[in-house]
C-alpha positions as CSV (number, residue, x, y, z in Angstrom):
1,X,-54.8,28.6,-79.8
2,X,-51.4,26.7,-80.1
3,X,-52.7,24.0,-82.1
4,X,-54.2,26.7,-84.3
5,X,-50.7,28.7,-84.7
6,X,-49.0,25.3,-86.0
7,X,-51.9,25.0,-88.3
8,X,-51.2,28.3,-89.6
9,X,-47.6,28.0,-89.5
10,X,-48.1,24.3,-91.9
11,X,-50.5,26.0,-93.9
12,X,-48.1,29.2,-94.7
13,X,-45.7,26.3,-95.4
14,X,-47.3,24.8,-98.2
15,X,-49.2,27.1,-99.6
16,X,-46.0,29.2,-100.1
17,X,-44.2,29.4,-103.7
18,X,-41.0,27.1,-102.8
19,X,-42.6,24.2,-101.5
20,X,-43.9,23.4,-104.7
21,X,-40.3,24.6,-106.5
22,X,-36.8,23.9,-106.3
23,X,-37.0,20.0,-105.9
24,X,-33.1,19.4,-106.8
25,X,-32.4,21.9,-103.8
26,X,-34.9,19.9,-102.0
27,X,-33.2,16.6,-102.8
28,X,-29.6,18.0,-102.0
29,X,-30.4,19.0,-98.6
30,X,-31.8,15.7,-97.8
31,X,-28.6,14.1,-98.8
32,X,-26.4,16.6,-97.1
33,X,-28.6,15.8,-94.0
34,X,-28.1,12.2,-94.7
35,X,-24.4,12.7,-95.5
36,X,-23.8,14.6,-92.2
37,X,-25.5,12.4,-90.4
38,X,-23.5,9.6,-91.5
39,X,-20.2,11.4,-90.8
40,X,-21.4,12.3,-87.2
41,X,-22.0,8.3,-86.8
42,X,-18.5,7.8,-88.1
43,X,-17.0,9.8,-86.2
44,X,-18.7,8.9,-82.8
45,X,-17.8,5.0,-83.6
46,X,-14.2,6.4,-84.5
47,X,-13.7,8.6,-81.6
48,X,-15.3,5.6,-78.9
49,X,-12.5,2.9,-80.9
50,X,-9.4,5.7,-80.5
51,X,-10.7,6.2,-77.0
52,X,-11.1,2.2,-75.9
53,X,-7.4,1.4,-77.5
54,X,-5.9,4.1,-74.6
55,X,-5.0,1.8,-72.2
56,X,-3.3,4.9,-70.4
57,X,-6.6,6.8,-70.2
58,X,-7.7,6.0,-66.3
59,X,-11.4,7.7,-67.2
60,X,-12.7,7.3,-70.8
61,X,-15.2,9.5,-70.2
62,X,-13.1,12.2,-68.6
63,X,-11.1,12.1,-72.0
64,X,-14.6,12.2,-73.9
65,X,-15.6,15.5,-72.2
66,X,-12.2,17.3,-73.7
67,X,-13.7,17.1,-76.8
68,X,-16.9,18.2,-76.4
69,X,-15.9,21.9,-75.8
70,X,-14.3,21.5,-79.9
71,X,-17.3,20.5,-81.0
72,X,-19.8,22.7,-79.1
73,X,-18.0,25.9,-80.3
74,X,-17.9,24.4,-83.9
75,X,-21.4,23.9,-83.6
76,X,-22.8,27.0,-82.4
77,X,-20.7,29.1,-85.4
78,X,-22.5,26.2,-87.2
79,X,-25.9,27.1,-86.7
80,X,-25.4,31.1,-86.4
81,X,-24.0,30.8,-90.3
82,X,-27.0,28.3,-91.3
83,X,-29.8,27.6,-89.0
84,X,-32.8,29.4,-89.8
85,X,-34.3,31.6,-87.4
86,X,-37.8,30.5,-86.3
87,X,-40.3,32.8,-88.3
88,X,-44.3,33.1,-88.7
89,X,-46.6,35.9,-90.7
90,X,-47.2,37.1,-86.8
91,X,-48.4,40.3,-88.3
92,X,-52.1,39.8,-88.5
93,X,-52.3,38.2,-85.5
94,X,-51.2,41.5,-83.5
95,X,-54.6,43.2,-84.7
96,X,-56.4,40.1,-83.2
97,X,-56.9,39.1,-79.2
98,X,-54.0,36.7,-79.3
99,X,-50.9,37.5,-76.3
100,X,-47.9,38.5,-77.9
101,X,-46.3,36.0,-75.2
102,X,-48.1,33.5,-76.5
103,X,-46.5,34.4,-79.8
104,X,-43.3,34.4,-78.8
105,X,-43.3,31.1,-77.0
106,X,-44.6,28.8,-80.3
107,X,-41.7,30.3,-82.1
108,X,-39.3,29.9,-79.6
109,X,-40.6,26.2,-78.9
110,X,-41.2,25.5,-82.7
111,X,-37.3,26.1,-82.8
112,X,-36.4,23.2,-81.1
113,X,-37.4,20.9,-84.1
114,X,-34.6,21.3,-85.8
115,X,-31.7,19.0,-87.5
116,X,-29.1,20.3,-85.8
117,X,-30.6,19.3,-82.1
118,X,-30.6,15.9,-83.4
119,X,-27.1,15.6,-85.5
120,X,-24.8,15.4,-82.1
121,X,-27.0,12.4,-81.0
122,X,-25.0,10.5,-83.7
123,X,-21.6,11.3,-81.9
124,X,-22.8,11.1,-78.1
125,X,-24.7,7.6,-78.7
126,X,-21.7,5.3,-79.5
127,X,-19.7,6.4,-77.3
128,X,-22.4,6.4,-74.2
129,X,-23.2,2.6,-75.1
130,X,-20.2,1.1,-75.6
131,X,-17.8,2.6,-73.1
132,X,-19.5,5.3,-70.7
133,X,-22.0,2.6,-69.4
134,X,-19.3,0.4,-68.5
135,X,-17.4,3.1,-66.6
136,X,-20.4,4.9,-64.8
137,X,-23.1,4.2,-63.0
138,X,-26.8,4.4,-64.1
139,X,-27.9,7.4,-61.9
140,X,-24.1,9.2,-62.8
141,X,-24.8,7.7,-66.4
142,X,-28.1,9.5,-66.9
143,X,-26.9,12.5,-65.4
144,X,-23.8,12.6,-67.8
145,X,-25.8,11.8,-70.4
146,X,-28.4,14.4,-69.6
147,X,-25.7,17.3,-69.3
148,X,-24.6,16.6,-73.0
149,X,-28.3,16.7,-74.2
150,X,-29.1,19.7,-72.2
151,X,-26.1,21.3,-73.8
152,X,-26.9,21.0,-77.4
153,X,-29.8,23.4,-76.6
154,X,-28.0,25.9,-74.5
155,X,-26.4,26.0,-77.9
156,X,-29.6,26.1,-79.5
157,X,-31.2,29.5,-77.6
158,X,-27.2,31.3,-77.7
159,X,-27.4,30.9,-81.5
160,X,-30.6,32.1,-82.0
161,X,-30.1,35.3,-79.6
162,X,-26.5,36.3,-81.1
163,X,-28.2,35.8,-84.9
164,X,-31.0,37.8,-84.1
165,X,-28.7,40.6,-82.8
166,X,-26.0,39.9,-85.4
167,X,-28.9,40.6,-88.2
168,X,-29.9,43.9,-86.4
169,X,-26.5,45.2,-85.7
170,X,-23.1,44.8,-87.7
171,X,-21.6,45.4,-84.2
172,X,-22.7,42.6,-82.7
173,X,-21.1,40.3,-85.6
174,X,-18.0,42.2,-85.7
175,X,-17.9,41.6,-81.8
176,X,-18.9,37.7,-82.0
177,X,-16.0,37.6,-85.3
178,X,-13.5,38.8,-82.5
179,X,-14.4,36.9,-80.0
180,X,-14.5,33.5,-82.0
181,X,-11.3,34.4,-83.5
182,X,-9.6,35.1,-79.8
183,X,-11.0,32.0,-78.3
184,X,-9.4,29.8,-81.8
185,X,-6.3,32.0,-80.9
186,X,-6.2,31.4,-76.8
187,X,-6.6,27.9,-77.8
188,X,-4.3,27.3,-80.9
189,X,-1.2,29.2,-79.0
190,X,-1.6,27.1,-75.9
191,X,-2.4,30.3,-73.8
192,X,-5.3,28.7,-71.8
193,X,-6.3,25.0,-72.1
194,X,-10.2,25.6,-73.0
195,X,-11.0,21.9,-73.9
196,X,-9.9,20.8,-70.4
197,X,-11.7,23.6,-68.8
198,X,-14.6,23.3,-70.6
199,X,-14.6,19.0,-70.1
200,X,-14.1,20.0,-66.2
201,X,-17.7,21.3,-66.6
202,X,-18.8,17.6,-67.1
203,X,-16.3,16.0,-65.3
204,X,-18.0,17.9,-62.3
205,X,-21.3,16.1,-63.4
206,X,-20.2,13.0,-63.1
207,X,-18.7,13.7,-59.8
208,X,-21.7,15.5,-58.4
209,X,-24.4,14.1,-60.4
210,X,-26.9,17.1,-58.9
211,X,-24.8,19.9,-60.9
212,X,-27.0,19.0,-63.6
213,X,-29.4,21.4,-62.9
214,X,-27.2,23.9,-63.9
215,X,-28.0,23.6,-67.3
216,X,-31.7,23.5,-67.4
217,X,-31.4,26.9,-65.8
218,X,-28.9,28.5,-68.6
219,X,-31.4,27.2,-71.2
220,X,-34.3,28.6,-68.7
221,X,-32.5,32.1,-69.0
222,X,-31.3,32.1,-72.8
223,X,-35.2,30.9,-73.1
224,X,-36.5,34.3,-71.3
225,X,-33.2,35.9,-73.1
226,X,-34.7,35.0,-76.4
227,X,-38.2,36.3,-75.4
228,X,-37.8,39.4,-74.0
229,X,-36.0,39.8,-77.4
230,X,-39.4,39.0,-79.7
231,X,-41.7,41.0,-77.1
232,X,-39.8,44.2,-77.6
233,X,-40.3,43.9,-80.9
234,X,-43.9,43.0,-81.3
235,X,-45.3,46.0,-81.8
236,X,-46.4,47.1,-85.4
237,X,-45.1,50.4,-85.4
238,X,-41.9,48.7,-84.4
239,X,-42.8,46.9,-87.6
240,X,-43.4,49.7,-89.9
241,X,-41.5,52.1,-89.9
242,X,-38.4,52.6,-91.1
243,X,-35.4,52.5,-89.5
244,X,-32.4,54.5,-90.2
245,X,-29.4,53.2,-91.3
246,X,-26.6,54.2,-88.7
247,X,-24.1,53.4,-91.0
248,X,-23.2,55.8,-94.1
249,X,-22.3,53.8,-97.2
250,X,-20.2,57.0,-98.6
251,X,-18.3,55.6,-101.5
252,X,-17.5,58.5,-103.8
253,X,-14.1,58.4,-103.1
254,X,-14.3,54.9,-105.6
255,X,-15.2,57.5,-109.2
256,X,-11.7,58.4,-109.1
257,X,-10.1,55.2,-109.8
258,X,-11.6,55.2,-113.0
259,X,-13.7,55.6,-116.3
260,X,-15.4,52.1,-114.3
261,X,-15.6,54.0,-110.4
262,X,-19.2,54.6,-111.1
263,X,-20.2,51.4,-111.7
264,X,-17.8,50.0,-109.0
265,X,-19.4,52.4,-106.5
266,X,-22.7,50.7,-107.3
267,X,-21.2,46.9,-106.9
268,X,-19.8,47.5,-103.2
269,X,-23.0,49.6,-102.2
270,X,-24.7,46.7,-103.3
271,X,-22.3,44.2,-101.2
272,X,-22.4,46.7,-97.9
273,X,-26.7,47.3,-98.3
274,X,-27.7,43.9,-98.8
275,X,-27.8,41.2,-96.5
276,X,-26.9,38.0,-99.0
277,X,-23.9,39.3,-100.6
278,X,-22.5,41.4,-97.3
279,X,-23.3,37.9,-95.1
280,X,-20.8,36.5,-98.3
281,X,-18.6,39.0,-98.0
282,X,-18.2,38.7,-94.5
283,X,-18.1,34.7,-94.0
284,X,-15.2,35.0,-96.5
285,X,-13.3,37.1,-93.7
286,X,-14.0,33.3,-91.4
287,X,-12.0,31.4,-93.6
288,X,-8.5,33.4,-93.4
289,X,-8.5,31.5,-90.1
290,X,-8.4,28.2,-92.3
291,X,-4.8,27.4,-92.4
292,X,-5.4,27.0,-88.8
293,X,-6.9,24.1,-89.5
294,X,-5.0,22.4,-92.5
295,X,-1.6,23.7,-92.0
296,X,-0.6,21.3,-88.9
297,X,2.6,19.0,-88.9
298,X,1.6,16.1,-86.6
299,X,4.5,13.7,-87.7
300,X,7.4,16.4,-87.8
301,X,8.1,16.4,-91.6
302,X,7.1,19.9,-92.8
303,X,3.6,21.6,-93.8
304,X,3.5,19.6,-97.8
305,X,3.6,22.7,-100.6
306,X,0.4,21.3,-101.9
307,X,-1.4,21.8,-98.7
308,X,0.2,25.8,-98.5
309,X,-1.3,25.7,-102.0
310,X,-4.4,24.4,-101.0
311,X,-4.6,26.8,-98.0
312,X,-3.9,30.0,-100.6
313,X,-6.2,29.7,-103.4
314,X,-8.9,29.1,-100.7
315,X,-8.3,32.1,-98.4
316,X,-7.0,34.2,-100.4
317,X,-9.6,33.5,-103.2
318,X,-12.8,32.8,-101.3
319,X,-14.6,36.3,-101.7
320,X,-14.3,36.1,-105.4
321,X,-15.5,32.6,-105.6
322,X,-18.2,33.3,-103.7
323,X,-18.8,36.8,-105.2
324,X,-18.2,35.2,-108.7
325,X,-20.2,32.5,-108.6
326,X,-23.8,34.4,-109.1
327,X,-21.9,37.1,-111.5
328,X,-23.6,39.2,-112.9
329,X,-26.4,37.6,-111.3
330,X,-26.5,39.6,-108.2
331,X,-27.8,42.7,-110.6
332,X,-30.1,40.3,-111.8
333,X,-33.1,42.2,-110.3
334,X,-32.4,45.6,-111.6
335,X,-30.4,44.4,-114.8
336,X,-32.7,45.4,-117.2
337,X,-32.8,48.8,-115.8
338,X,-28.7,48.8,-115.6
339,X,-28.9,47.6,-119.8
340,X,-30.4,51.2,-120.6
341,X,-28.6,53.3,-118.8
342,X,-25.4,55.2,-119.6
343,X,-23.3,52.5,-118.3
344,X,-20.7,50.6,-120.5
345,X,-20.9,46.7,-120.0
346,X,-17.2,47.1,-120.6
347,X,-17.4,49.4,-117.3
348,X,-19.2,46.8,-115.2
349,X,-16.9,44.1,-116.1
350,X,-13.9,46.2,-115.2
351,X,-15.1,46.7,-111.7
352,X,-15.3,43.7,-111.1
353,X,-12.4,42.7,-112.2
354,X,-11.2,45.4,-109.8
355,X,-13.3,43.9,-107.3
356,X,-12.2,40.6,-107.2
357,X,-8.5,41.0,-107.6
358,X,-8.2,43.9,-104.5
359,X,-10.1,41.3,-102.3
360,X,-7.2,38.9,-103.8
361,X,-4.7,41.4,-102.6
362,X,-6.0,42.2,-99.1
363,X,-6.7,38.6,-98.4
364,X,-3.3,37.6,-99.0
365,X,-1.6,40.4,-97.2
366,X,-4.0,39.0,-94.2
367,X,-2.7,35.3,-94.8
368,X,1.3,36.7,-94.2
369,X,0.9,35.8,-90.6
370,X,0.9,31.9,-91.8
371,X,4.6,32.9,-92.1
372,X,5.3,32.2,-88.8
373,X,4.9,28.2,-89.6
374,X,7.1,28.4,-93.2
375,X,8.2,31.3,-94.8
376,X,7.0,29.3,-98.2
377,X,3.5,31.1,-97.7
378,X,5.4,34.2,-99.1
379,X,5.7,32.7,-102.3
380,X,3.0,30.0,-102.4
381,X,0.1,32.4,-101.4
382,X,1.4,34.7,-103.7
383,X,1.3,32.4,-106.6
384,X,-2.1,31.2,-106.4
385,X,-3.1,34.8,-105.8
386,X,-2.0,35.8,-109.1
387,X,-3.5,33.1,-110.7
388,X,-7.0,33.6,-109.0
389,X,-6.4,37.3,-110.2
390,X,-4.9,36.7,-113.9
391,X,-7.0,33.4,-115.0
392,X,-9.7,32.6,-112.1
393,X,-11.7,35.5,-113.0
394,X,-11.9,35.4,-116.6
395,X,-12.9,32.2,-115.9
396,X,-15.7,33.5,-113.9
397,X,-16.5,36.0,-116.6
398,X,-17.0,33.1,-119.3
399,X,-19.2,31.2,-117.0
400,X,-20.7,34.1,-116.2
401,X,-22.3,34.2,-119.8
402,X,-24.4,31.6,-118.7
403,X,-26.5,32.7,-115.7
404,X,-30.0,32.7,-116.2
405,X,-31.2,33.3,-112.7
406,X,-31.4,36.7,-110.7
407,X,-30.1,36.5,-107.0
408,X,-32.8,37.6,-104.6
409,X,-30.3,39.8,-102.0
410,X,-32.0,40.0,-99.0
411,X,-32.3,36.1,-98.4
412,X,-29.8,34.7,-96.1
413,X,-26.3,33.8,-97.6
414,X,-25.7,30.3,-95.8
415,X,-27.7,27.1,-97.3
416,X,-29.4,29.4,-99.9
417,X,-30.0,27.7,-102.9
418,X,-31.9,30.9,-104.8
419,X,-30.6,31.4,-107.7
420,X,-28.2,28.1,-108.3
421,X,-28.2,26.8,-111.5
422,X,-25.8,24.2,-113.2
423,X,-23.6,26.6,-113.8
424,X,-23.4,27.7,-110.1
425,X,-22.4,24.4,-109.0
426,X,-20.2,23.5,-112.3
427,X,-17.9,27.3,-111.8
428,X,-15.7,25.2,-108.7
429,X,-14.3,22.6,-111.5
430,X,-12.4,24.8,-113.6
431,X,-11.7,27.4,-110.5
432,X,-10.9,25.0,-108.2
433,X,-9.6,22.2,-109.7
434,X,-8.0,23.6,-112.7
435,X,-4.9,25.3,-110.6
436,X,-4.7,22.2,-109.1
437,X,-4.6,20.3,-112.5
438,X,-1.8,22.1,-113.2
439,X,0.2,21.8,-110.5
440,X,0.1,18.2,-110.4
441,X,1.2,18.2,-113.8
442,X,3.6,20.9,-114.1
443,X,5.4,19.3,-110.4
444,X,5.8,15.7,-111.9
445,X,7.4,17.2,-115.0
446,X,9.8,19.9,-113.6
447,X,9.3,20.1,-109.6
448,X,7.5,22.1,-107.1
449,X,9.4,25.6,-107.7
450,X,8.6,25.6,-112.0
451,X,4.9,24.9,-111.1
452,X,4.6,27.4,-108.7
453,X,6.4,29.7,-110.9
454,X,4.2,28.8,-114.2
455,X,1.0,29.6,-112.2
456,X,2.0,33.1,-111.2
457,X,3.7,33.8,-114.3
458,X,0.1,32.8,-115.9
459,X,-1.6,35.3,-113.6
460,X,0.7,38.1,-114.5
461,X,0.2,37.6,-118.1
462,X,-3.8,37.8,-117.5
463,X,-3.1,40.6,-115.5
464,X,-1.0,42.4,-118.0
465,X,-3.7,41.0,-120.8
466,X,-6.7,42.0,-118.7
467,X,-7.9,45.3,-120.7
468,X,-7.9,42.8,-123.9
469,X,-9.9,39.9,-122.2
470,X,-12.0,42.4,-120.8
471,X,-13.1,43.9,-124.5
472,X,-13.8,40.5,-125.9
473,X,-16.0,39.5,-122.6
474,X,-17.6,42.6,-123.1
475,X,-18.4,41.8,-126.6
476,X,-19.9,38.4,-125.6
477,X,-21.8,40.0,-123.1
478,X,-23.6,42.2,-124.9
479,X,-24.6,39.8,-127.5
480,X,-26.3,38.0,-124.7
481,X,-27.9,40.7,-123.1
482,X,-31.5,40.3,-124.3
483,X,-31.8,36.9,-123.4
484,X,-30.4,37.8,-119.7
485,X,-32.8,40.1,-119.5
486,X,-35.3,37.9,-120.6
487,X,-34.2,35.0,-117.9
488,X,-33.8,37.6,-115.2
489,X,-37.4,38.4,-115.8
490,X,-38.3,34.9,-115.7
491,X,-36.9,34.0,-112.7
């Protein structure tokens, strides 16, 4: 019966509509596969060079293991935001003399060949060859060796239990947000050393080789963990019927902001209802912890103003990037439906205009606790905020014009490449890159302060403009409304 559930499992592979379509999407996950792989190598033959030039480290391996818990807890947020969970038409086989165990089990094990299991290989490897086998012995060797191995799928089962329950329950996710972000905090402010505690976990291996064992039995119980899970939900009323939605999307209050509320009210129902553009919404949220990572002064000289820059129109601008990037597209289902009612494309294009420069807003007030490294994110953040506002979005309208392909909302966020089309991929240049452009310029010419100054003086004048951009965008709009309708329909 296992041989015939992998049959079945290939043959709902192929015979399915995508593996015969999207080839380019195809082809670019191959080279990012590739291209991580390749950085993963790098940095394993980087990380074993810095390590064998330490001629104060006494144990190069006890050095190596205070990096492992980095790159553990970047991978596990790694594959919760992109890993697919392991899936099979299981339905019918429920009505047939097959044990829901048995079920269970294949997907569970039919998990384990995945790229991610195989990507820290390319880090671990290097190192192991050129420097722990010189330190270790063979037996203390392969146990090392065996803990790191064991660990990538202790990562493997935790991510697949805390996605499942993340997908069933916002409470879950909300509590895994706070935790990750208290851990990132614990470890950024010094409070607790977690890379030493975490190596001492290894270290221990390689002083008591037998310790080992501990892992197998973590994976063991994330194993039974992950189980239980699926068998308490094998059960096709558990399948059919409809569950009620604990949370009340009341949103009334938003048709008093406006002649647009309505149509507003309808854009963040569909953000909070639907699991693409609320997973979106909510990854944006991960990157206000970004400057953690770029604003760092290892040689004593200052956080540079291009980096603060850099920092700001990424986190403060993320959600309407990512929300703009498949505008109006994410209506693309129901869009012919929206044409003929009494709705105003002037209307929809207001709200989200609305949409996009509140999440601007909020995003930057969030970003004021970068303060405490330079007080320059006052004025920096707010700069680039006014631009993403005043220009970035009108921007996003005029590429908008050129979607052709509806979004399919209840497809995961992460990896998705539903609904990308050449203009998906060409909207970062101008957004992106054309601040940027800018700034280089404007700073060689007059200095830092002018250019900083020219980019939120442009954002206020769009802002101040808007209600006249808006009209003309609603004019082109409309004049491209059948043939939307038409592509939507296509796609």
């Amino acid at each position: 019966m296992k041989r015939n559930l992998y049959y079945f499992a290939w043959r709902e592979i192929t015979r399915s509509s995508y593996f015969s379509k999207n080839m380019a999407a195809k082809g670019i996950l191959i080279f990012l596969a590739l291209y991580f792989s390749a950085t993963a190598l790098i940095l394993g033959f980087a990380l074993t060079e810095t390590l064998a030039e330490k001629t104060d480290i006494v144990s190069k391996v006890a050095a190596f293991n205070t990096f492992v818990f980095v790159y553990a807890g970047f991978d596990l947020v790694l594959r919760i935001m992109m890993q697919n969970l392991p899936t099979i038409g299981f339905q019918p086989f429920l009505t047939l003399p097959v044990k829901r165990k048995r079920i269970a089990r294949f997907l569970l094990n039919k998990s384990v060949f995945h790229f991610f299991n195989v990507l820290p290989l390319f880090m671990i490897l290097p190192f192991t060859f050129k420097l722990a086998v010189n330190e270790l012995q063979t037996p203390v060797l392969a146990a090392w060796l065996a803990s790191l191995v064991l660990m990538i799928f202790v990562n493997h089962y935790l991510a697949i239990y805390i996605k499942w329950r993340t997908n069933e329950s916002n409470a879950w996710f909300y509590g895994f947000l706070g935790l990750a972000a208290a851990v990132i905090a614990i470890n950024k402010l010094g409070i607790v050393d977690l890379n030493a505690a975490y190596g001492k976990i290894f270290d221990t291996v390689v002083a008591y080789p037998v310790a080992v064992v501990v892992f197998p039995v973590l994976i063991f119980l994330l194993y039974f963990l992950n189980q239980q899970f699926l068998l308490s939900r094998f059960y096709i009323d558990e399948l059919s019927k409809k569950k009620e939605d604990k949370m009340t999307h009341d949103f009334s209050w938003l048709g008093r902001v406006g002649e647009y509320g309505k149509m507003l009210t309808i854009e963040v129902k569909m953000i909070a209802r639907n699991k693409r553009p609320r997973t979106s919404a909510l990854m944006s949220l991960l990157f206000v912890l970004y400057g953690f990572l770029i604003y760092k002064d290892p040689e004593g000289k200052g956080v540079s103003d291009f980096m603060f820059m850099l920092g700001g129109m990424i986190m403060t601008g993320m959600f309407s990037m990512t929300y703009g990037q498949f505008f109006p597209a994410w209506h693309g289902r129901y869009y012919p439906l929206l044409m003929v009612q009494k709705v105003k494309m002037k209307e929809i294009l207001q709200s989200a205009f609305f949409l996009m420069a509140a999440s601007n807003f909020i995003f930057y007030l969030l970003t004021l606790g970068y303060m405490f490294i330079s007080p320059k994110v006052l004025y920096i953040h707010l700069a680039v905020m006014l631009y993403n506002v005043g220009v970035n979005t009108f921007v996003i309208f005029a590429l908008g014009l050129n979607s052709r392909k509806a979004v399919e909302l209840e497809q995961r966020a992460a990896f998705n490449y539903q609904g990308m089309s050449a203009t998906n991929w060409l909207i970062t240049f101008p957004v992106i890159f054309g601040p940027f452009a800018i700034y280089g310029l404007l700073t060689w010419l007059l200095g830092n302060n002018i250019a900083f100054a020219v980019l939120g003086g442009l954002g206020i004048i769009g802002i101040i403009l808007h209600p006249k951009l808006i009209d003309y965008f609603a004019k082109q709009y409309v004049k491209r409304k059948h043939k939307m309708v038409a592509s939507y329909k296509a796609s």
